[in-house]
C-alpha positions in Angstrom: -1.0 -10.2 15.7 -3.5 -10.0 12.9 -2.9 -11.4 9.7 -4.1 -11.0 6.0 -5.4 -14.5 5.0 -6.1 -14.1 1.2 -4.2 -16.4 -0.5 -1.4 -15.7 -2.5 -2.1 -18.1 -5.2 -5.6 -17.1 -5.8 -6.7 -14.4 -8.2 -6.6 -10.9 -7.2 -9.7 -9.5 -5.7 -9.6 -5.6 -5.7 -9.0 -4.6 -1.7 -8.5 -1.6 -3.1 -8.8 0.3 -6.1 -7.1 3.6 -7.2 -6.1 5.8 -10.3 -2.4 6.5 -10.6 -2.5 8.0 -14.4 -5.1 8.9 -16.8 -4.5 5.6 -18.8 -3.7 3.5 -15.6 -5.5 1.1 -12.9 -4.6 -0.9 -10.2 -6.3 -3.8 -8.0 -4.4 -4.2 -4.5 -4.2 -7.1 -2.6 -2.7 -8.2 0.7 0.1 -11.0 0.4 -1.3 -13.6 2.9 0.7 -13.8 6.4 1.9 -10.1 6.7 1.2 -9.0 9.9 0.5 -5.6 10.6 2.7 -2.6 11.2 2.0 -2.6 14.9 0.2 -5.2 17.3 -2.6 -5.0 19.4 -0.4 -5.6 22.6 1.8 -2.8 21.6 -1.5 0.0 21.1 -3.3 -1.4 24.6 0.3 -0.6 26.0 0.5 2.9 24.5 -2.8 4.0 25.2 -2.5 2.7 28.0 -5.0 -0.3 28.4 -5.2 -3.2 30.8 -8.5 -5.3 30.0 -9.9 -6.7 26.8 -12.9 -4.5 26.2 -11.9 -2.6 23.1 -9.8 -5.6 21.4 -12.1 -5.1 18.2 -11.8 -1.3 18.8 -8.4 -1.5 17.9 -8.1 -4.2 16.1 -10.4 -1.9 13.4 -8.5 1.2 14.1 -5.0 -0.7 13.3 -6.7 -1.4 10.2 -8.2 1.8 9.0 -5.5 4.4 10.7 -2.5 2.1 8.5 -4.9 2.5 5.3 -5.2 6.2 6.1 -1.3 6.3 6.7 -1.0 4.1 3.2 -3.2 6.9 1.5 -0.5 9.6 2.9 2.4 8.8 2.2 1.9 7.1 -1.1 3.7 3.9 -0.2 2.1 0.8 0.9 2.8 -0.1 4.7 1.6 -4.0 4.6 2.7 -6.0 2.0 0.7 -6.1 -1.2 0.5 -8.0 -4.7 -0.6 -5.2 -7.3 -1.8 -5.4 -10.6 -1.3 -2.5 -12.6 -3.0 -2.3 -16.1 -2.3 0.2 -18.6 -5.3 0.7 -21.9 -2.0 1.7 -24.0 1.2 0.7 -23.0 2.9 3.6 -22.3 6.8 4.6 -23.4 7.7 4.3 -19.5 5.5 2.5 -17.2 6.4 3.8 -13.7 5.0 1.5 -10.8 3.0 3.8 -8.0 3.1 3.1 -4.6 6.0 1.2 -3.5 8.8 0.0 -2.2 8.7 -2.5 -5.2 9.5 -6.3 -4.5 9.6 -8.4 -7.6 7.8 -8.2 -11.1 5.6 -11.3 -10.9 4.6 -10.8 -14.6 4.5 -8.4 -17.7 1.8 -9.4 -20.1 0.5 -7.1 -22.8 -2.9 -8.1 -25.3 -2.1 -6.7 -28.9 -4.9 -5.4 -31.4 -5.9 -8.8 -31.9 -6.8 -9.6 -29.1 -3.3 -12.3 -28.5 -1.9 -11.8 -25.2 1.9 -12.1 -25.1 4.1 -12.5 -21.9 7.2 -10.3 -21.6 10.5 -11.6 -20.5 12.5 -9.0 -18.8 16.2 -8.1 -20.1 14.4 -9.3 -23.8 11.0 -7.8 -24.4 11.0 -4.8 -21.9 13.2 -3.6 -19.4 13.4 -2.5 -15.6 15.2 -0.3 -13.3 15.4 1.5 -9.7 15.5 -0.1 -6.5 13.3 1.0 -4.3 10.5 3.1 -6.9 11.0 0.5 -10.3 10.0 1.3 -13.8 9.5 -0.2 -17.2 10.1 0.3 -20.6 11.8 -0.8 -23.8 8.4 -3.0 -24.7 8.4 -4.8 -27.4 4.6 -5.6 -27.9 2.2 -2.7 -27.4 -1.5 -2.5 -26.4 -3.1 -3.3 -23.5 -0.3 -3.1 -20.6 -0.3 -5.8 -17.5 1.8 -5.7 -14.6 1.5 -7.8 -11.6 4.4 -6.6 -8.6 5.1 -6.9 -4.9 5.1 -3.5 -3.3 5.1 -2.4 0.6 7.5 -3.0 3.4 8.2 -6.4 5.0 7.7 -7.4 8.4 10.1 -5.3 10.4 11.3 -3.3 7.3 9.6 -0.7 7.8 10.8 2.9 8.8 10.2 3.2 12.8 8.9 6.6 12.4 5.9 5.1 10.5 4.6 2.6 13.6 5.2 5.9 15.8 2.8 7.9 13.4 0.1 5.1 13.3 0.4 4.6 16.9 0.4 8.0 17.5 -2.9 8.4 15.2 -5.0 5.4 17.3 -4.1 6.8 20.6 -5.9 10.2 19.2 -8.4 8.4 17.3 -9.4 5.7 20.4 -9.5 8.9 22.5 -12.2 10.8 20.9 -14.1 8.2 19.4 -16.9 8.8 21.7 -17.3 12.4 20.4 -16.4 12.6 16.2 -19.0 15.9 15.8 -15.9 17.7 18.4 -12.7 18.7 16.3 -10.4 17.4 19.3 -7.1 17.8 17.0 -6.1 19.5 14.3 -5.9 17.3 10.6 -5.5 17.5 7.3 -5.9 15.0 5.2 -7.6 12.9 7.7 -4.5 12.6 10.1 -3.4 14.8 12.8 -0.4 17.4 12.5 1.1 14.8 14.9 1.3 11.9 12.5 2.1 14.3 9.6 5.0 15.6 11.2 6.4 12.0 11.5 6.1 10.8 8.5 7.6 13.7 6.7 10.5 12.4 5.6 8.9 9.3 4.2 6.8 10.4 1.8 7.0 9.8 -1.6 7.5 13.2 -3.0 7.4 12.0 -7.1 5.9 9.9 -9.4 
């Protein structure tokens, strides 16, 4: 299978930027070692293919079709470390995407410019299990928040490897002919995929 091979140790380098609330950022990045939602084995077999021609084919559409999924349903697929930053901090910090893994760190800069690291249970507080949020600060200004969010390997709901799978098979099949609206979509996936991942959604923020 594929594999992610940033390293976890290193400093975060934006995979991914995105805008979750008018005073919030993030920059995504892939834990190193999480394999991807479905294999190449398991795509060539649904197709179906027997040869190695279109390895890199798929290999790129595994890649972009989970993204597309990620983008969907609001929760992140692969495993990620996120950093979250807040210009103000706010009276509740709700984390976006999700499922939520640990808090790695809570640090807020104050009007001076000194940057304090929060202890959780003392200087702020968390809650939720799956979708996490914080509050209680003590220290306000500018609001840091580095968390793990996204399934693990093999913890992710089956009907989401069905839609992804579901979304190659009709992506490898008219990749030849992109100017020809072959399926109906929305949102860049087909009704197909949609209708499976329906109930995984996250519906609020």
């Amino acid at each position: 299978m594929s594999q992610f091979f940033r390293s976890y140790d290193s400093p975060l380098v934006p995979a991914r930027e995105t805008r979750f609330s008018p005073d919030q950022t993030e920059i995504v990045e892939e834990i190193s070692g999480q394999q991807t939602i479905v294999s190449p084995e398991e795509v060539k077999k649904f197709i179906p293919i027997r040869h190695d021609s279109y390895d890199t084919t798929i290999t790129r559409l595994i890649d972009s079709v989970t993204a597309q999924v990620e983008s969907y349903i609001k929760q992140d697929v692969i495993k990620k470390r996120v950093r979250s930053y807040w210009y103000k901090t706010p009276q509740i910090a709700r984390l976006s995407r999700g499922p939520h893994g640990d808090i790695l760190s809570v640090k807020v800069k104050d009007s001076n410019g000194e940057e304090h690291e929060l202890i959780e249970g003392f200087q702020f507080h968390a809650e939720g299990m799956k979708y996490k949020r914080l509050y209680g600060f003590t220290y306000f200004g500018e609001l840091t928040v580095e968390y793990e969010s996204g399934y693990g390997i093999d913890k992710a709901p089956k009907q989401i490897a069905d839609a992804v799978m579901q979304e190659i098979a009709l992506q490898f099949k008219n990749r030849q002919d992109p100017d020809t609206p072959a399926m109906t979509s929305v949102d860049n996936l087909s009704l197909e995929a949609r209708h499976l991942l329906a109930s995984v959604v996250r519906r609020a923020l």
